[in-house]
C-alpha positions as CSV (number, residue, x, y, z in Angstrom):
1,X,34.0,-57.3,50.2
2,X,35.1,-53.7,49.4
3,X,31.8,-51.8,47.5
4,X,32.9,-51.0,43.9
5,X,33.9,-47.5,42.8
6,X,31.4,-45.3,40.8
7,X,32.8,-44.9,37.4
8,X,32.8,-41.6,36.5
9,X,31.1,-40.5,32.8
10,X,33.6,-40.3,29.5
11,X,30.9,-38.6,27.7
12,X,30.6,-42.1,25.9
13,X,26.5,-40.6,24.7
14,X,27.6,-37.1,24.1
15,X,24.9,-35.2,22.0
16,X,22.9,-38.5,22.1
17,X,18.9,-38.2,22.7
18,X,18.0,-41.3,24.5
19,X,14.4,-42.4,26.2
20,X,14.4,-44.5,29.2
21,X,11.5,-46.7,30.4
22,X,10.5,-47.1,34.0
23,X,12.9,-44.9,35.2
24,X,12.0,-43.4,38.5
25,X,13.1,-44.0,41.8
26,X,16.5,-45.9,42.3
27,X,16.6,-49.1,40.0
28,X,18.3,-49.6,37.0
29,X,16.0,-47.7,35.0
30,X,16.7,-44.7,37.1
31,X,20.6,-45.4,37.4
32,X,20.6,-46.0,33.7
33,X,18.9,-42.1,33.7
34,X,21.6,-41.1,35.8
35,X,25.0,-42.5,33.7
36,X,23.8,-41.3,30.7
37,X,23.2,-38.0,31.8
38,X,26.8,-38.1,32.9
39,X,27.8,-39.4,29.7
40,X,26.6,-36.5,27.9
41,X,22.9,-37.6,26.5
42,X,19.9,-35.5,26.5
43,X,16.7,-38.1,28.0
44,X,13.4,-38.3,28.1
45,X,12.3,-40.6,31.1
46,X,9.0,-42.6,31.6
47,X,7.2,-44.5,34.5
48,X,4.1,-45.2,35.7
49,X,4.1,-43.8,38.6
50,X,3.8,-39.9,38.0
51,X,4.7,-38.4,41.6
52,X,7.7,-40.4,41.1
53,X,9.0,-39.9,38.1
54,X,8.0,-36.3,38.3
55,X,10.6,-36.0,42.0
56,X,12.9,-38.2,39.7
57,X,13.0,-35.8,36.5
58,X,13.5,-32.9,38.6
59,X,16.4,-33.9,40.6
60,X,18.3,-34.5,37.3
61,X,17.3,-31.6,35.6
62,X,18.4,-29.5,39.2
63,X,21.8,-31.4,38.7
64,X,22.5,-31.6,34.9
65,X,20.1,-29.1,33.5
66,X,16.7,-29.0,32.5
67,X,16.8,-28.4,29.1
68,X,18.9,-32.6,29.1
69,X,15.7,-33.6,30.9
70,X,12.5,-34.3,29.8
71,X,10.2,-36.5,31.6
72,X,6.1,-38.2,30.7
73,X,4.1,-40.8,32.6
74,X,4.1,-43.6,30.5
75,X,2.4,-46.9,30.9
76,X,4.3,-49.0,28.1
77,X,0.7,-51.2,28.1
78,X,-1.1,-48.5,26.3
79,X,0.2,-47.8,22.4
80,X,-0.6,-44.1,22.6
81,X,1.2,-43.5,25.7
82,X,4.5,-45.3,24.0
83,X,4.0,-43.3,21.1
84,X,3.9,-39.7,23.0
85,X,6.7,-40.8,25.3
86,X,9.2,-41.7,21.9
87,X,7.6,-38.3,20.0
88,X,8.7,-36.0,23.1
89,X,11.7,-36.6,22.9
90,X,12.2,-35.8,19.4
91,X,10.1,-32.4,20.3
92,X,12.4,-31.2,23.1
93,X,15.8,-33.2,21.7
94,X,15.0,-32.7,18.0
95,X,16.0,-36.7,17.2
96,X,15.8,-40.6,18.7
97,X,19.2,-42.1,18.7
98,X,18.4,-44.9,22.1
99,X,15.8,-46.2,23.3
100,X,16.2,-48.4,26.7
101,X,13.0,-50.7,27.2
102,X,13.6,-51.5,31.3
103,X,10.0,-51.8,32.2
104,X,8.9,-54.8,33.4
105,X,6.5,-56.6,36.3
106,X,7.7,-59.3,38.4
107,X,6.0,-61.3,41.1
108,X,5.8,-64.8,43.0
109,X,3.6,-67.4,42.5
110,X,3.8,-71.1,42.0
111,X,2.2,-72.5,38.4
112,X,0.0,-74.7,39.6
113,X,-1.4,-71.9,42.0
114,X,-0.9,-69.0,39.1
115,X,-4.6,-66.9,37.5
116,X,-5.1,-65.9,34.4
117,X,-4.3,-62.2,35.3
118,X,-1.5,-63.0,37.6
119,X,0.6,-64.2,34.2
120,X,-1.4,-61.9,31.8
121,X,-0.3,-58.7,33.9
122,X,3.2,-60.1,33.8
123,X,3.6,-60.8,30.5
124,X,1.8,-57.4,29.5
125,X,4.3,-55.1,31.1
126,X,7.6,-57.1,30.7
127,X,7.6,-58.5,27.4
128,X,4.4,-57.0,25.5
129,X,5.7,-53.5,26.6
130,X,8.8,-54.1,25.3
131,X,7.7,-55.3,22.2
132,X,5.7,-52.4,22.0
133,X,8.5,-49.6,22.7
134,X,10.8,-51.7,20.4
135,X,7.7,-51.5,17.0
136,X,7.7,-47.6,17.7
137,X,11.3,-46.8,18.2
138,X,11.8,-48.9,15.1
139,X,9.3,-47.1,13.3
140,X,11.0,-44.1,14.2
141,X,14.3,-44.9,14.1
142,X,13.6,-46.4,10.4
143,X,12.0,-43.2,8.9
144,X,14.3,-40.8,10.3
145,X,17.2,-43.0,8.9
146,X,19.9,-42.1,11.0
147,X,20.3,-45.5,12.5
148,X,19.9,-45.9,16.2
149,X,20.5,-48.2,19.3
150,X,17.8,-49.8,21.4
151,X,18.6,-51.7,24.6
152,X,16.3,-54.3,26.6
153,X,16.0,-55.3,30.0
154,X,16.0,-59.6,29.9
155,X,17.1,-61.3,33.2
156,X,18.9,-64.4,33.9
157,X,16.1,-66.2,34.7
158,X,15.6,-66.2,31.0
159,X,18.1,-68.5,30.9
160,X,17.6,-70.5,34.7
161,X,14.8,-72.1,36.5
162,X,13.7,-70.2,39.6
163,X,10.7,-71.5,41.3
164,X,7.6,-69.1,41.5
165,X,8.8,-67.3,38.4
166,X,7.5,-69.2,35.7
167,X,5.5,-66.0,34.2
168,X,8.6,-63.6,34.9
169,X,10.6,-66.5,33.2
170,X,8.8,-66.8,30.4
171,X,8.7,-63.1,29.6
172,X,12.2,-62.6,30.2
173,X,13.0,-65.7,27.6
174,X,10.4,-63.9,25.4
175,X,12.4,-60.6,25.7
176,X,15.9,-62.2,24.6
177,X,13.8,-64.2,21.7
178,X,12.3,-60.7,20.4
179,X,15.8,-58.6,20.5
180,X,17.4,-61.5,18.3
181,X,14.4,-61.4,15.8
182,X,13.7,-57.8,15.9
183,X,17.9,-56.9,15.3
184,X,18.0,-59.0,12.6
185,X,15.6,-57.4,11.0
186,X,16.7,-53.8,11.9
187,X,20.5,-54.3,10.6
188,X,19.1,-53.3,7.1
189,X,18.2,-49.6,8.3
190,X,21.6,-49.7,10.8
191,X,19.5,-50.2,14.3
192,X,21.4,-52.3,16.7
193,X,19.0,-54.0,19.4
194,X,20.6,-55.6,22.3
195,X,19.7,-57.1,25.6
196,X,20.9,-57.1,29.3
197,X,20.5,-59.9,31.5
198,X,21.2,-58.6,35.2
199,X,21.0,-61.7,38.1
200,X,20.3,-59.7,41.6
201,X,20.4,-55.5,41.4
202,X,19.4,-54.2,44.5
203,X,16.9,-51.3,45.0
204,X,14.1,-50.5,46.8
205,X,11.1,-51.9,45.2
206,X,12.7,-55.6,45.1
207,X,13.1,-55.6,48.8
208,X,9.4,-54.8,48.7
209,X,8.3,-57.7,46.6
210,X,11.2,-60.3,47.8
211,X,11.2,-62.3,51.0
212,X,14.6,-61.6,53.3
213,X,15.0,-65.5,52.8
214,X,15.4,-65.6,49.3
215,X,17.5,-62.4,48.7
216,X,20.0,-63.9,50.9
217,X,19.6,-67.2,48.9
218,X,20.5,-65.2,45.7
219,X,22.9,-63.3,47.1
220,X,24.6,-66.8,48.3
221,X,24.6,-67.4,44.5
222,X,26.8,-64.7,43.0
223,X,30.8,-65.2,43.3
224,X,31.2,-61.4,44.7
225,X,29.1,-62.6,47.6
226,X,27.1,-59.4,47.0
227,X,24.3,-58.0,44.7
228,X,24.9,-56.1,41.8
229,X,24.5,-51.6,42.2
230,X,22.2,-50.8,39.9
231,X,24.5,-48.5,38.4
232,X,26.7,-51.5,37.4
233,X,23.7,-52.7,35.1
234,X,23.6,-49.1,33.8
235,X,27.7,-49.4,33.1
236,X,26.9,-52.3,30.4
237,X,23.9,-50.7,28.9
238,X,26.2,-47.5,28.1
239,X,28.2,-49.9,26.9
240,X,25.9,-51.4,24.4
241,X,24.4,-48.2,23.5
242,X,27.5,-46.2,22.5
243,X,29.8,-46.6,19.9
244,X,32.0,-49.3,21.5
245,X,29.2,-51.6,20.8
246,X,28.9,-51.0,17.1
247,X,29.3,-54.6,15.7
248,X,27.1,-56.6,18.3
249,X,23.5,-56.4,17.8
250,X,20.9,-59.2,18.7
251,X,22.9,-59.9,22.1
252,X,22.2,-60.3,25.8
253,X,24.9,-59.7,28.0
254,X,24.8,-61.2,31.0
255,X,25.6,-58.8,34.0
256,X,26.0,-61.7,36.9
257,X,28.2,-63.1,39.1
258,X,26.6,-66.0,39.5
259,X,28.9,-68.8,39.8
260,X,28.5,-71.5,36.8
């Protein structure tokens, strides 16, 4: 199948300050780093991993200009690191208008088989992180009273059984549950909270963690008969955090091919 063409930027975010969570290296969280750059936002990126996200932050700012790129390791487990990633960027940007919440843990292991820290550790990063990010950009967003857009990363498999993902499942479920809850209670203060819910996005790290077996199993699932670019997860989550979105809040969007 002929690859999709790379949408170019409309300045859909222009003069937007937007953080992004785990967003080094090539995944969505980085491609989602990328589009809005070229849509005309000002970021502030986090990740864990510091020698990444530092290579990351200064390849952007080399292309698009350092003063639209600001970048802090953040490990959305620990409170205070949330906190200073949010607060940076209304130092360098002088406001929060989006916050995208993409980090999140995976992994494989059967339930009956599972540990304790094996679905602690999952459920920590993917849906307590989120959680997390989401109370303090709220917070923020709700005492600076300019309204404000916050996107989450759910899954499909939210919504589908997978074997070996019970934990991952169950976080991702979580994720969609807390952006319906949470939105409805933001409307008041004109926060909209939505949620993507990508099936198979290809990057490095998932080749990693994923057996050659079972990525051609879920590519085999998806009507394109490929996986998705990351950048066309980024596409929708412009999409939800730009003005074209402005009546849907407490959504996930499913960005999938998978057939029915």
């Amino acid at each position: 199948m002929t690859p999709p063409r790379y949408v170019p930027g409309h300045q859909l975010l222009a003069g937007r300050s937007a953080v992004i969570t785990a967003a080094a290296g090539a995944g969505i969280g980085g491609a989602t780093a990328r589009r809005f750059l070229e849509e005309g936002a000002r970021i502030v990126v986090g990740d864990s991993h510091a020698r990444r996200l530092t290579e990351s932050a200064a390849a952007l700012a080399g292309e698009f200009g350092a003063d639209r790129v600001a970048a802090l390791p953040c490990d959305v487990t620990d409170e205070d690191q949330v906190g200073a990633l949010l607060a940076l960027a209304e130092e360098r940007h002088g406001r929060l208008d989006i916050v995208v919440n993409n980090a999140g843990l995976g992994g494989t292991a059967d339930l009956a088989d599972m540990t304790d820290a094996q679905w602690s550790t999952v459920l920590d990063v993917t849906l307590n992180g989120t959680f997390r990010c989401t109370r303090a950009a709220l917070r923020r967003m709700r005492s600076a009273g300019r309204g404000g857009v916050i996107v989450n990363n759910a899954s499909v498999v939210g919504w589908r059984a997978q074997r070996g993902q019970a934990h991952y499942a169950a976080a991702k479920a979580g994720v969609m549950a807390l952006t319906r809850c949470a939105a409805l209670e933001a409307a008041g203060y004109g926060v909209r909270i939505n949620a993507v819910a990508p099936s198979l996005a290809m990057h490095p790290h998932l080749v990693k963690v994923t057996t050659p077996e079972l990525l051609a199993e879920l590519t085999e699932r998806e009507a394109f008969g490929r996986y998705a670019e990351p950048w066309e997860v980024a596409n929708v989550i412009v999409f939800l955090a730009g003005d074209y979105a402005s009546y849907m809040t407490g959504e996930t969007v499913s960005v999938s091919s998978q057939h029915a």
